[in-house]
C-alpha positions as a Python dict, from the first residue, in 0.01 Angstrom:
ca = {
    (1, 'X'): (0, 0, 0),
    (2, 'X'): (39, -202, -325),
    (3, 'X'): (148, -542, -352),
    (4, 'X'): (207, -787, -688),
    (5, 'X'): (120, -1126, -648),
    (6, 'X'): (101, -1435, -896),
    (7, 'X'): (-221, -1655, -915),
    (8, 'X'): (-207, -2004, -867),
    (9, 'X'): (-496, -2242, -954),
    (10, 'X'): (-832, -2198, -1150),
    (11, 'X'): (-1074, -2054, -892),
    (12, 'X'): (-1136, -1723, -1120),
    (13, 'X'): (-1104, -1911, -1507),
    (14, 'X'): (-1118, -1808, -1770),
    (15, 'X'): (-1084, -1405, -1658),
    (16, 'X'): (-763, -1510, -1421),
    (17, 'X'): (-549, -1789, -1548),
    (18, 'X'): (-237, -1982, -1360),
    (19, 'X'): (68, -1753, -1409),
    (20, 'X'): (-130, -1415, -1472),
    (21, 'X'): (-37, -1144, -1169),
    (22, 'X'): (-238, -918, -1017),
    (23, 'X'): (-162, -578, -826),
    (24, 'X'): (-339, -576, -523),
    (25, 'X'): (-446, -204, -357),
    (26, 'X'): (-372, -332, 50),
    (27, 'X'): (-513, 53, 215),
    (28, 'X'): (-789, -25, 416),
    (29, 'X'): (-969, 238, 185),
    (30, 'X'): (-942, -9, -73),
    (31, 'X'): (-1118, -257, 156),
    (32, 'X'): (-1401, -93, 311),
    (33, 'X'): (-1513, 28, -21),
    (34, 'X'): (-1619, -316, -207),
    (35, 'X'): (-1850, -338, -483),
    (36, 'X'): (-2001, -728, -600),
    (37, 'X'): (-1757, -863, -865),
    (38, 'X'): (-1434, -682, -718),
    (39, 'X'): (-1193, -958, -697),
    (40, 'X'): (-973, -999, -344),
    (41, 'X'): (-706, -1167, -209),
    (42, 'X'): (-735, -1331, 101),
    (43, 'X'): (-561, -1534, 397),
    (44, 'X'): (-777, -1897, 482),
    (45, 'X'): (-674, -2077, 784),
    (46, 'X'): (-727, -2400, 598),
    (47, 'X'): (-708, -2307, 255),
    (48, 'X'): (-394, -2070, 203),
    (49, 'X'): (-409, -1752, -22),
    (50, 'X'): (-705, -1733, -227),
    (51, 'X'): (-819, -1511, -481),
    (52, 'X'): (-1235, -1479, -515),
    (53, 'X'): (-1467, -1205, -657),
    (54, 'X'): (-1666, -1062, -388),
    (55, 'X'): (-2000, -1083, -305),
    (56, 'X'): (-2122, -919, -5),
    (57, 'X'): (-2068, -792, 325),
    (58, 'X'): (-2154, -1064, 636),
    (59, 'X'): (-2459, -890, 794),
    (60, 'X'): (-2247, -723, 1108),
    (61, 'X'): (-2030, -599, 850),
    (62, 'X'): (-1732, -800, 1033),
    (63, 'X'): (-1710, -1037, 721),
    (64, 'X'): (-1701, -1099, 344),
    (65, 'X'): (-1873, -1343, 170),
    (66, 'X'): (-1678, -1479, -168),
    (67, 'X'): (-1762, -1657, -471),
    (68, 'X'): (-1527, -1853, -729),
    (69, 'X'): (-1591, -1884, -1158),
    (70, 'X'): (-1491, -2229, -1126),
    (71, 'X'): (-1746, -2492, -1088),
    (72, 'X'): (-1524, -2696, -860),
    (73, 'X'): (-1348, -2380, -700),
    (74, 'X'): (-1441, -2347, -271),
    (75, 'X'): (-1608, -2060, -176),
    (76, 'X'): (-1856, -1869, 105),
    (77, 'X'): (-2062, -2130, -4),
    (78, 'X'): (-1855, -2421, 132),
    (79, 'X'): (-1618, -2232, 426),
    (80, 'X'): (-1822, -1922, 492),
    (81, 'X'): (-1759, -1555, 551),
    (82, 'X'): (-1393, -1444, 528),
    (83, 'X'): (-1305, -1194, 863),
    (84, 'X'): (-1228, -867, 692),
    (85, 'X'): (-897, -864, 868),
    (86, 'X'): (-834, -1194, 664),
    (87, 'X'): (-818, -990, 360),
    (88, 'X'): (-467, -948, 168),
    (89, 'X'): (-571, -667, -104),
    (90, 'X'): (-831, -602, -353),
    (91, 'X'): (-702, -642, -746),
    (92, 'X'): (-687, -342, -933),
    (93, 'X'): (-460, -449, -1173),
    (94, 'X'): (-465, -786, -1383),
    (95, 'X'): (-177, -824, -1616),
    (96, 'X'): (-227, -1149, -1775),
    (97, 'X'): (14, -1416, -1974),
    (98, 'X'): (58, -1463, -2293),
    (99, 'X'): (-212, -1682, -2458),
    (100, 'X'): (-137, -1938, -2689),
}
């Protein structure tokens, strides 16, 4: 049902930084309740785990479309829709590193 994972990259920068963890809600309830800006984890085929905010549903409602903060970060823009049953959790925790 919950699961802790720690981000990688810069995708979501500044708000989610390399080294920060997030707890991740798995329940499908979680998942077929989305609301723009809630941030998910997710499998790619060709990408690995990725974390992205969420932007909308894919018209059939079979799919997610997902955005990074990141001006270089890959996105729905670039791959497309992620299949819902891609998805690894939606954040509901952030519990960031110490800044410097």
């Amino acid at each position: 049902m919950f699961k802790i994972m720690r981000v990688t990259g810069d995708s979501l920068s500044p708000e989610f930084e390399e080294g920060d963890f997030v707890v991740l809600a798995t329940s499908p309830l979680f998942l077929n309740a989305l609301k723009p800006g809630d941030v998910l984890v997710f499998q790619h085929e060709q990408y690995g785990t990725m974390i992205k905010k969420f932007a909308h549903n894919e018209a059939d409602g079979k799919g997610v479309y997902v955005t990074g903060a990141h001006p270089h970060s890959l996105d729905s823009s670039q791959f497309g829709p992620i299949p819902k049953h891609d998805l690894i959790g939606k954040v509901i925790w952030h519990i960031a590193k110490p800044r410097s």
